[in-house]
C-alpha positions as CSV (number, residue, x, y, z in Angstrom):
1,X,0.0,0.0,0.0
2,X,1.3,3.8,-0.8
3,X,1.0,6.2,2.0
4,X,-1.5,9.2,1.3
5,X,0.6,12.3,0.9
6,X,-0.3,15.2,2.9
7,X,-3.4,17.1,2.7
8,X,-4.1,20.6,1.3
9,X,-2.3,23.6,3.7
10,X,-4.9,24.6,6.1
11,X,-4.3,27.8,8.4
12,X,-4.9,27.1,12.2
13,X,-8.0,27.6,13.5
14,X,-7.4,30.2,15.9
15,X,-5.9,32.4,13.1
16,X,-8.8,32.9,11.7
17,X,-10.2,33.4,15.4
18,X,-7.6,35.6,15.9
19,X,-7.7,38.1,12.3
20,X,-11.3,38.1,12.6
21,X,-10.9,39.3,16.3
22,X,-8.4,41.5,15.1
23,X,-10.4,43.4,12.6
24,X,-13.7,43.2,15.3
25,X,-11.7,45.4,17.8
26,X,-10.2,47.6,14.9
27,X,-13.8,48.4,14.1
28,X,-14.9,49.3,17.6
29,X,-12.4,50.9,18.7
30,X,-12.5,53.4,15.0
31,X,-16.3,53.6,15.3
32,X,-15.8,54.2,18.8
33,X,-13.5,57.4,18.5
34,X,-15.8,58.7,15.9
35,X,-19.1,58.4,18.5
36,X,-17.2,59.8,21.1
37,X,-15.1,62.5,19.2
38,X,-17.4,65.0,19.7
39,X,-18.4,64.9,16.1
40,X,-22.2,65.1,16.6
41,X,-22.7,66.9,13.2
42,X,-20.1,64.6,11.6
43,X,-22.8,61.6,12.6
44,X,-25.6,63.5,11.4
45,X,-23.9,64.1,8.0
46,X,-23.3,60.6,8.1
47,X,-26.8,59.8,8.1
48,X,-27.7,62.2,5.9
49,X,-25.8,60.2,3.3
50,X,-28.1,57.3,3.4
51,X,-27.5,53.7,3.2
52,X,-28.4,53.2,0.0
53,X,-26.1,55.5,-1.0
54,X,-23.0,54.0,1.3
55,X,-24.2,50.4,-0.4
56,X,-23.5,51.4,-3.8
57,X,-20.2,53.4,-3.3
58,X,-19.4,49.9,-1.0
59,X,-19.9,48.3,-4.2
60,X,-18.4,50.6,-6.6
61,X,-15.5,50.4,-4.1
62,X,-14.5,46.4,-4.3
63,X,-14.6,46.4,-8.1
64,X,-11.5,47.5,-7.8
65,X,-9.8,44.6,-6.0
66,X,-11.4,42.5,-9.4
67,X,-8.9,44.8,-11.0
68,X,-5.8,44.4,-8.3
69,X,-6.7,40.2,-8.7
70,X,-6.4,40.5,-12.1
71,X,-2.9,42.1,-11.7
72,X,-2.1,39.0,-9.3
73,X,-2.8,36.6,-10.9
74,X,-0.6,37.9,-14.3
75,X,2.2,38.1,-12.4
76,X,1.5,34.9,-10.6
77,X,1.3,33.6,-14.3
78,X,4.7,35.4,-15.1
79,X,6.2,33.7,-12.7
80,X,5.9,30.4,-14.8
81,X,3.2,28.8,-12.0
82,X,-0.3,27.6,-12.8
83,X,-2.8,28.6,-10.2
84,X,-6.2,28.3,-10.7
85,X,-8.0,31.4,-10.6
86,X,-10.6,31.0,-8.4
87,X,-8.2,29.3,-5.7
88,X,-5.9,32.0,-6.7
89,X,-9.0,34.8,-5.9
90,X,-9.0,32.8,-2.4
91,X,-5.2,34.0,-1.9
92,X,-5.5,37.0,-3.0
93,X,-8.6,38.1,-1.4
94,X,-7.2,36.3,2.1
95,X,-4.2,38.6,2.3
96,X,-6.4,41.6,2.4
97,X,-7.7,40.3,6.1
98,X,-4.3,41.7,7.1
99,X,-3.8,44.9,4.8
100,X,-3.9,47.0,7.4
101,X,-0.2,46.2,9.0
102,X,2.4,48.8,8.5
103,X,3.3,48.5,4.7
104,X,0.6,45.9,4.6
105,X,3.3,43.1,4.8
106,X,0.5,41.1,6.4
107,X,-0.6,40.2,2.9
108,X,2.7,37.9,2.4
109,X,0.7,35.9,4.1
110,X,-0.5,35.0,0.4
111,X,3.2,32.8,0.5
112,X,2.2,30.2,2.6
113,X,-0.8,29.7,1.0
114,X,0.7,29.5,-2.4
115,X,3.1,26.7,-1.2
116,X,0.8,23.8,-1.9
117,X,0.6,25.0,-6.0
118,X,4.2,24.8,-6.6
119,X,5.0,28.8,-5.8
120,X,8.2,29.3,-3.5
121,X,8.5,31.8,-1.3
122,X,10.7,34.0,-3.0
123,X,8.6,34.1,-6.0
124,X,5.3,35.0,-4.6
125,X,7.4,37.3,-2.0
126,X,8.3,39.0,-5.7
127,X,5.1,39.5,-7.3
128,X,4.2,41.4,-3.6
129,X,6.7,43.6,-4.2
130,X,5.8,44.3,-7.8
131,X,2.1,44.7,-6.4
132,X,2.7,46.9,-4.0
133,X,5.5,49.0,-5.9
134,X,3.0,49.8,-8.7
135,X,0.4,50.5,-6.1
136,X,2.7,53.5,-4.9
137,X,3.9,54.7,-8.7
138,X,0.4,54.1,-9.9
139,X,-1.3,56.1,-7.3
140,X,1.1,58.7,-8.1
141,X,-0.1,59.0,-11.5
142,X,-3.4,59.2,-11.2
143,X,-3.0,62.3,-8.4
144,X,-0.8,63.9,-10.9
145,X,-3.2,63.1,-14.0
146,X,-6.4,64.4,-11.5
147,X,-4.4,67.8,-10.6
148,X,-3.9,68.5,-14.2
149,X,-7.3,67.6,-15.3
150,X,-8.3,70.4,-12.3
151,X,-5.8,72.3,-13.7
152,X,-3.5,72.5,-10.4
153,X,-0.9,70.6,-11.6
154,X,1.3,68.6,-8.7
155,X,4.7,68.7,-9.4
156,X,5.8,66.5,-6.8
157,X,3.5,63.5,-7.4
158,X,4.4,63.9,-11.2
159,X,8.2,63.2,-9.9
160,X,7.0,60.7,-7.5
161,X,5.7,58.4,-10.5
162,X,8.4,59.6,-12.8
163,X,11.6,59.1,-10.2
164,X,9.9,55.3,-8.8
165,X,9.1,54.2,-12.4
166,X,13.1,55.1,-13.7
167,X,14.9,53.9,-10.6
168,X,13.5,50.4,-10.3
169,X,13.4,50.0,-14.0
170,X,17.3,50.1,-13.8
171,X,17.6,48.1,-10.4
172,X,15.4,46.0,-12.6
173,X,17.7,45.8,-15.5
174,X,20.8,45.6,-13.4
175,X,19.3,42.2,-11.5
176,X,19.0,40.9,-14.9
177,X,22.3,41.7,-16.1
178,X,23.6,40.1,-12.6
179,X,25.3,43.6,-11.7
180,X,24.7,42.1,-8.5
181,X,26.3,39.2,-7.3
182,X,24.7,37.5,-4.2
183,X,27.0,35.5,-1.5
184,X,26.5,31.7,-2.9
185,X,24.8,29.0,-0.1
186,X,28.2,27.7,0.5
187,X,29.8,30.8,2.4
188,X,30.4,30.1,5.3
189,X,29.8,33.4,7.4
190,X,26.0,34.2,8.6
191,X,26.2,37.7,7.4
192,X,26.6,36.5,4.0
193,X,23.9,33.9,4.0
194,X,21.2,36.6,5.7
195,X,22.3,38.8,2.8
196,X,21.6,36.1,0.1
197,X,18.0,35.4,2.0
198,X,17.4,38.8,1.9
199,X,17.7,39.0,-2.2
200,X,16.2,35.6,-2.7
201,X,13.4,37.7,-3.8
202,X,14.7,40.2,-6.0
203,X,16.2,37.9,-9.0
204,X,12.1,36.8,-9.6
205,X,11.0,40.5,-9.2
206,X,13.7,41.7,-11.6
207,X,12.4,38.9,-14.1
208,X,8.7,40.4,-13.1
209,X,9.5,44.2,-13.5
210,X,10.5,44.8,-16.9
211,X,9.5,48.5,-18.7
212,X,6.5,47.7,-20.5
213,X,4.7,45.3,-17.8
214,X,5.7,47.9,-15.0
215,X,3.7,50.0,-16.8
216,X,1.1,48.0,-17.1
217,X,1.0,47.0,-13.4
218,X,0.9,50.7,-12.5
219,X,-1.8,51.4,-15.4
220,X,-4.1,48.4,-13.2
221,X,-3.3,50.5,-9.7
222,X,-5.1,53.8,-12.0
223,X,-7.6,52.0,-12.5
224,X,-8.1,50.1,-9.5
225,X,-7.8,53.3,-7.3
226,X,-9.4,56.2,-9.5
227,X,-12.9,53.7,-9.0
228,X,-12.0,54.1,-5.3
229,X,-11.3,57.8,-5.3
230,X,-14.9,58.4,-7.6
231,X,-16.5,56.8,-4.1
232,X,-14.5,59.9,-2.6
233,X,-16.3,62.4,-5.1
234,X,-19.4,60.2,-4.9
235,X,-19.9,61.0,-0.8
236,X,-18.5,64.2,-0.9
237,X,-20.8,65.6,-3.4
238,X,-23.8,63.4,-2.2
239,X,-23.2,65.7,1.3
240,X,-23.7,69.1,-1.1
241,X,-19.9,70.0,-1.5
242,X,-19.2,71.7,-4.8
243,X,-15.9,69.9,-5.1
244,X,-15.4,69.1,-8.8
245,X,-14.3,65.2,-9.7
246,X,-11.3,65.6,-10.2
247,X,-10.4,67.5,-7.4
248,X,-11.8,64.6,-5.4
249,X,-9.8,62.1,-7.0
250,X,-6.0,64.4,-6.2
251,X,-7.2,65.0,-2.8
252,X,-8.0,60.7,-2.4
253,X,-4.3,59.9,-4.4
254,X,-2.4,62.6,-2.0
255,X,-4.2,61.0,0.9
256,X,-3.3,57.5,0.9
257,X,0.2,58.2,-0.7
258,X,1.0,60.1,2.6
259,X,-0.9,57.5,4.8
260,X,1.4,55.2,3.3
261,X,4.7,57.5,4.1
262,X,4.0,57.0,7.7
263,X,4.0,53.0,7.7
264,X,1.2,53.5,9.9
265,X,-0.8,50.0,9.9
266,X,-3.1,50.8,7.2
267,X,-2.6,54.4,7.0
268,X,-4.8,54.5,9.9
269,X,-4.9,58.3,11.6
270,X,-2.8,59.8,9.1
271,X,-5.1,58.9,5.8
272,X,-8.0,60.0,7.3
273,X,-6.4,63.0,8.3
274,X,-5.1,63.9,5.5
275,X,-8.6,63.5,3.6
276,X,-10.1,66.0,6.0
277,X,-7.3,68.4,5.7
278,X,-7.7,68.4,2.0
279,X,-11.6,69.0,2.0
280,X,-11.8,71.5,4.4
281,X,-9.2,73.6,2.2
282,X,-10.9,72.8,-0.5
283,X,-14.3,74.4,1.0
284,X,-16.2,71.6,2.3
285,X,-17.4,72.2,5.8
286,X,-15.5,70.2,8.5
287,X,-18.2,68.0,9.8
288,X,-18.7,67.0,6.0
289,X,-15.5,66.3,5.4
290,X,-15.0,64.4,8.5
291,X,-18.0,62.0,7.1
292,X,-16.9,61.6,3.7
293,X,-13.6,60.6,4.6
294,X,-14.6,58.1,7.8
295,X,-17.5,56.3,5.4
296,X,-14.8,56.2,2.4
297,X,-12.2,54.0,4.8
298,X,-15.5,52.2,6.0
299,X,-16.0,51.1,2.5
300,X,-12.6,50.6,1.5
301,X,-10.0,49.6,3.9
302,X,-12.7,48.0,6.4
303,X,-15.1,46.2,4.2
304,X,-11.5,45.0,2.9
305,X,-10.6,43.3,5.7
306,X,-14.1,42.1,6.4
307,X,-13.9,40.3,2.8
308,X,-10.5,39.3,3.7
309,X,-11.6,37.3,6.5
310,X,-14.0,35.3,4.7
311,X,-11.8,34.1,2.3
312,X,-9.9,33.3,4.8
313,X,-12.6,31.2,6.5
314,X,-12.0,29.1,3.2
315,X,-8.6,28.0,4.5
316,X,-8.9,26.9,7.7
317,X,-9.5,23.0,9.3
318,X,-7.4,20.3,10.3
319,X,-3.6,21.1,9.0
320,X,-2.3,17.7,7.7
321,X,1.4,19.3,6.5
């Protein structure tokens, strides 16, 4: 008789107990600042928004992580593995249950699950890098292409994109050429075999990150986040700001780009901040702006997370690894 190999990988049990706990307290404690803020007419505005109206920018909102899916799984495919695309939807959508730690490196999680199709670390470790990377030079571009648009152009996210696109394209190419020569497995120090674990990723994401499918990674994160910054424009001139579109959609790229800056798990504090900032400057009364930005991260980043969770519902049981 031939032994039964081992099972499918299953996460733990009480990972799931403890993301989805994770995210529950997150929640309470956000709504919980808001309630007892002091922001009495923020609530109100709140209301005055509507479910119905919440719903469909909720909706309009998770489009786009179809788009950022469909991003994963080319480079997943790049990398020379074949995984399925509704298991590979699974991975994808489970690392978002952790998107809120500081660079969202919670998301590698989507390496363990990966194992079991043949992906090694190192390569799906890559096509996070690549993900993320365009997600900064994309967002970039579409706060630069919004301010012109709104004619208030913004040098500095134009150089932003420009500067990230140029200088990994040549780290790119150099990893290619092998400018770079790692320490080989058989030195014998530590430092050098940390180094070479450190890089194991890079060779796959130089492979991954060549000039024309960078662009189109970062053309994917345009998309992906312009549907999310229209929510922006959507609330805010659903609560009676005169804010045009486009202004909307610089003020939502400039936002998360500096929530990002601060490594801040999520963003959390700083993004929201910055959103308010932007709208009151803009004109939009502060109580309105404090609603528009609080229900935008309640349909984005939360009901993320929320989604994230359930697909990660889809990998736990018994572990036979």
């Amino acid at each position: 008789m031939t032994s039964a190999g081992p099972g499918p990988f299953r996460l733990p049990p009480h990972w799931l107990r403890g993301a989805a706990g994770f995210v529950a307290v997150a929640v309470a404690i956000y709504l919980t600042g808001i309630v007892f803020s002091g922001a009495g007419d923020s609530l109100a505005a709140m209301q005055r928004l509507g479910l119905p109206m919440v719903l469909l920018g909720t909706s309009l909102a998770s489009t786009a992580y179809l788009v950022r899916f469909a991003r994963w799984q080319w480079l997943i495919t790049r990398l020379g593995a074949r995984v399925p695309p509704l298991f590979n939807l699974r991975v994808y959508m489970a690392g978002l249950a952790l998107t809120s730690s500081p660079g969202k490196v919670g998301e590698t999680l989507r390496s363990a699950l990966l194992l079991d199709r043949g992906v090694k670390v190192g390569q799906s470790l890559a096509a996070f890098l690549a993900d993320r990377g365009s997600d900064v030079i994309g967002m970039a571009f579409l706060g630069a292409a919004a301010a012109f648009l709104a004619q208030a152009r913004e040098p500095v996210l134009e150089a932003i994109a420009l500067v990230l696109l140029v200088a990994t394209g040549a780290f790119a190419l150099a990893i290619r050429r092998r400018v770079f020569a790692w320490p080989d497995g058989r030195s014998a120090g530590a430092l050098a075999r940390r180094v070479r674990s450190l890089g194991t990723p890079l060779a796959p994401w130089g492979a991954l990150w060549t000039p024309l499918a960078s662009i189109g990674y970062s053309f994917l994160a345009v998309i992906a986040y312009g549907v999310q910054a229209f929510v922006l424009a959507l609330y805010v001139q659903s609560l009676g700001a005169d804010l045009a579109t486009a202004t909307c959609i610089k003020i939502f790229a400039v936002a998360m780009l500096l929530g990002a800056a601060t490594m801040a798990p999520g963003g959390l504090g700083a993004t929201e901040v910055a959103l308010v900032y932007q709208l009151s400057e803009a004109g939009m009364p502060m109580p309105e702006a404090v609603a528009a930005a609080v229900m935008l991260r309640l349909s984005t980043l939360w009901f993320a997370m929320l989604l994230g969770v359930a697909a990660l519902m889809t990998f736990t049981g018994r572990n036979r690894n």
